[in-house]
N, CA and C atoms as a LAMMPS dump frame, in Angstrom:
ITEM: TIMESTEP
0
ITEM: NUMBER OF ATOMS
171
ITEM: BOX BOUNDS ff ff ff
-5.0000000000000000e+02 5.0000000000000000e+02
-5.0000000000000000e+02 5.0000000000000000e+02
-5.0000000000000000e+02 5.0000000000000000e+02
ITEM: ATOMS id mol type element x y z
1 1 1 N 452.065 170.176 154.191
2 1 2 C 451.207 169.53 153.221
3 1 3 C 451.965 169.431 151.905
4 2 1 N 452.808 168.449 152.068
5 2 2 C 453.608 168.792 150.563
6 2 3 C 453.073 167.067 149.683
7 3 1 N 451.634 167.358 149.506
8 3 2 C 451.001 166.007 148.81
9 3 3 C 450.53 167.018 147.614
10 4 1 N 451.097 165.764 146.386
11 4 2 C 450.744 166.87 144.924
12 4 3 C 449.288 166.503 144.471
13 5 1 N 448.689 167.767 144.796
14 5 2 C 447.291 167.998 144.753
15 5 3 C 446.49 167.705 142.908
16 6 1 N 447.45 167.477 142.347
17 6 2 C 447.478 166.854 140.576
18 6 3 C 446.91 165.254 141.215
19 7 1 N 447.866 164.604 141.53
20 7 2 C 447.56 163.428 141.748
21 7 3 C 446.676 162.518 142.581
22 8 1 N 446.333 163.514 143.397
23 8 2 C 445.27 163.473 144.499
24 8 3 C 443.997 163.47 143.85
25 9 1 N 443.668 164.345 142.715
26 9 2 C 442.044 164.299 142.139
27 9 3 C 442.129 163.317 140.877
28 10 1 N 443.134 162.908 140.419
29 10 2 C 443.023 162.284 139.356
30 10 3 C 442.411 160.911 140.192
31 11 1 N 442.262 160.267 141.041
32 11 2 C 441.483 159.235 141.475
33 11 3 C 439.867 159.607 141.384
34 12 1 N 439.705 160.495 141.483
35 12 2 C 438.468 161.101 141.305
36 12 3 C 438.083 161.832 139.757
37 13 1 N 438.652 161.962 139.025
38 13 2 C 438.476 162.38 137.427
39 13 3 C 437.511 161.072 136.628
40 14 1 N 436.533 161.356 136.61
41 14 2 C 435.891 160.305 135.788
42 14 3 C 434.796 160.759 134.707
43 15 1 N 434.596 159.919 133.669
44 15 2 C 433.821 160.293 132.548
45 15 3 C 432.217 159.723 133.199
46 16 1 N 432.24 158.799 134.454
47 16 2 C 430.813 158.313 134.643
48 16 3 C 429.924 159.418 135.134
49 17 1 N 429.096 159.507 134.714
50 17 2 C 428.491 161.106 135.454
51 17 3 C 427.597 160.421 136.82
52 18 1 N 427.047 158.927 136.983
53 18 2 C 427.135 158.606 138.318
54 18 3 C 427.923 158.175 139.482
55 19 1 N 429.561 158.161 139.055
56 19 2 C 430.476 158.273 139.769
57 19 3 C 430.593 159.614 140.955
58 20 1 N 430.229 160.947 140.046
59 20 2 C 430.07 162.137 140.151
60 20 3 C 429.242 162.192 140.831
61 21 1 N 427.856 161.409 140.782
62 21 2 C 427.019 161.805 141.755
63 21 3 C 427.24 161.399 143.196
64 22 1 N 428.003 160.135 143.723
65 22 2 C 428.167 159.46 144.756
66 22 3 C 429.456 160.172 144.956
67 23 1 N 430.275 160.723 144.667
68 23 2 C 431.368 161.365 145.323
69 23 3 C 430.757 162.738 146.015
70 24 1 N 429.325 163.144 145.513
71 24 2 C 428.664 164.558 146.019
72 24 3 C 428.271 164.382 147.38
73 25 1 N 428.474 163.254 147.792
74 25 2 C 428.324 162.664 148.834
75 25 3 C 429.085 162.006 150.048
76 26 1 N 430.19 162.222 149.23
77 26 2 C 431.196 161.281 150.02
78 26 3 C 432.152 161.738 150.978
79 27 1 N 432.5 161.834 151.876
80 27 2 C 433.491 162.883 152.651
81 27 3 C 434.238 162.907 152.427
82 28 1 N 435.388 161.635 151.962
83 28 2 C 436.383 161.902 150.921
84 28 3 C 436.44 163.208 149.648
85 29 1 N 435.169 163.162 149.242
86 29 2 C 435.498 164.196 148.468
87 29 3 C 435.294 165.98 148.766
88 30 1 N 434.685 165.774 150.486
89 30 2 C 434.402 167.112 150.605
90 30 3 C 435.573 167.385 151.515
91 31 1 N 436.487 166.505 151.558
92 31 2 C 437.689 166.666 152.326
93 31 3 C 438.838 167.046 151.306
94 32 1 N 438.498 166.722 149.95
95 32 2 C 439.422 167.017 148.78
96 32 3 C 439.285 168.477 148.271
97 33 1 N 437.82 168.537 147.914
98 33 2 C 437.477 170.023 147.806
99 33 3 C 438.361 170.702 148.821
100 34 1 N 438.267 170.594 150.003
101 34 2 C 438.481 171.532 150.852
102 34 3 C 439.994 171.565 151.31
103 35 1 N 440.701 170.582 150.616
104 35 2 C 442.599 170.433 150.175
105 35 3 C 442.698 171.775 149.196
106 36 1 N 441.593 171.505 147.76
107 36 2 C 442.129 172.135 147.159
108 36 3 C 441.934 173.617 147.113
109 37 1 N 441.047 173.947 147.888
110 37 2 C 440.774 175.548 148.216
111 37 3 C 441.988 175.557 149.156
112 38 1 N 442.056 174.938 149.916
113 38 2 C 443.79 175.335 150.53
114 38 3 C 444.66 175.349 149.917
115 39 1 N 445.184 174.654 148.764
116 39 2 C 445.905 175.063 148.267
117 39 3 C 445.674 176.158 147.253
118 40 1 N 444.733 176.717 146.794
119 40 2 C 444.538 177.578 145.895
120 40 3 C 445.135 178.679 146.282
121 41 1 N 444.464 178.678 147.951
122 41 2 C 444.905 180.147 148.567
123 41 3 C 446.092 180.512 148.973
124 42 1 N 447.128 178.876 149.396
125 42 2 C 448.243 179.438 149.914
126 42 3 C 448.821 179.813 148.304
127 43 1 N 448.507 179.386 147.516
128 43 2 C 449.093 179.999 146.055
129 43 3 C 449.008 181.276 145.288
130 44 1 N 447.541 181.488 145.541
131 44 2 C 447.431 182.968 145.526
132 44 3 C 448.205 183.521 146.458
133 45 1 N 448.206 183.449 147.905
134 45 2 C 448.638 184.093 149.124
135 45 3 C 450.636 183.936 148.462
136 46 1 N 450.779 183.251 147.93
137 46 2 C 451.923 183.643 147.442
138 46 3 C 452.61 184.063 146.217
139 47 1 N 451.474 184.215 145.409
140 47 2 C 451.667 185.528 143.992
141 47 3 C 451.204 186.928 144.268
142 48 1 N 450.483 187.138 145.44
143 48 2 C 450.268 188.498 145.918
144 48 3 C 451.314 188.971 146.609
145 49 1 N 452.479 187.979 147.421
146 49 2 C 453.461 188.268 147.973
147 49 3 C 454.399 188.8 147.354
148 50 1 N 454.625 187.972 146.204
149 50 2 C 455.999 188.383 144.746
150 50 3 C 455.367 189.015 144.117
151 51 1 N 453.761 190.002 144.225
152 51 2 C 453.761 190.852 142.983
153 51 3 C 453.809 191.683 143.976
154 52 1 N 453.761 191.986 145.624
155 52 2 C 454.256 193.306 146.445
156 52 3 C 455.86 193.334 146.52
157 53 1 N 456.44 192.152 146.546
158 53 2 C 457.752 192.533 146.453
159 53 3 C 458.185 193.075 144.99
160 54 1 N 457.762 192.883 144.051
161 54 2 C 458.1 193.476 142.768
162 54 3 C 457.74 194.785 142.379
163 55 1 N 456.469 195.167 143.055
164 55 2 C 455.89 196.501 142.875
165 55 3 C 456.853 197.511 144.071
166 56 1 N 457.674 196.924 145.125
167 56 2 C 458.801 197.819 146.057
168 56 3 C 459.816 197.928 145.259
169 57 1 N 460.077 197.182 144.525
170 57 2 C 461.963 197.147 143.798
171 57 3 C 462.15 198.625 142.055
């Protein structure tokens, strides 16, 4: 998955607050949500890695 998850929601960043409501809906966007909790975690899952290797050295 090497798609930059910056550029991926900026299609979806909008000031209309009924834009917002029809994306609450949209599978596109519950397919984005659910990109970016993946990436959250493999990111965490890899600052917990380099703060156990730093806490061995």
């Amino acid at each position: 998955m090497e798609q930059d998850i910056a550029k991926l929601v900026e299609r979806y960043l909008s000031e209309d607050p009924t834009k917002w409501a029809r994306l609450a809906s949209d599978i596109q966007w519950r397919r984005l949500q659910l990109l970016l909790l993946s990436e959250i975690l493999v990111e965490l899952r890899k600052l917990n890695c380099e703060g156990l290797k730093q806490e061995e050295t």
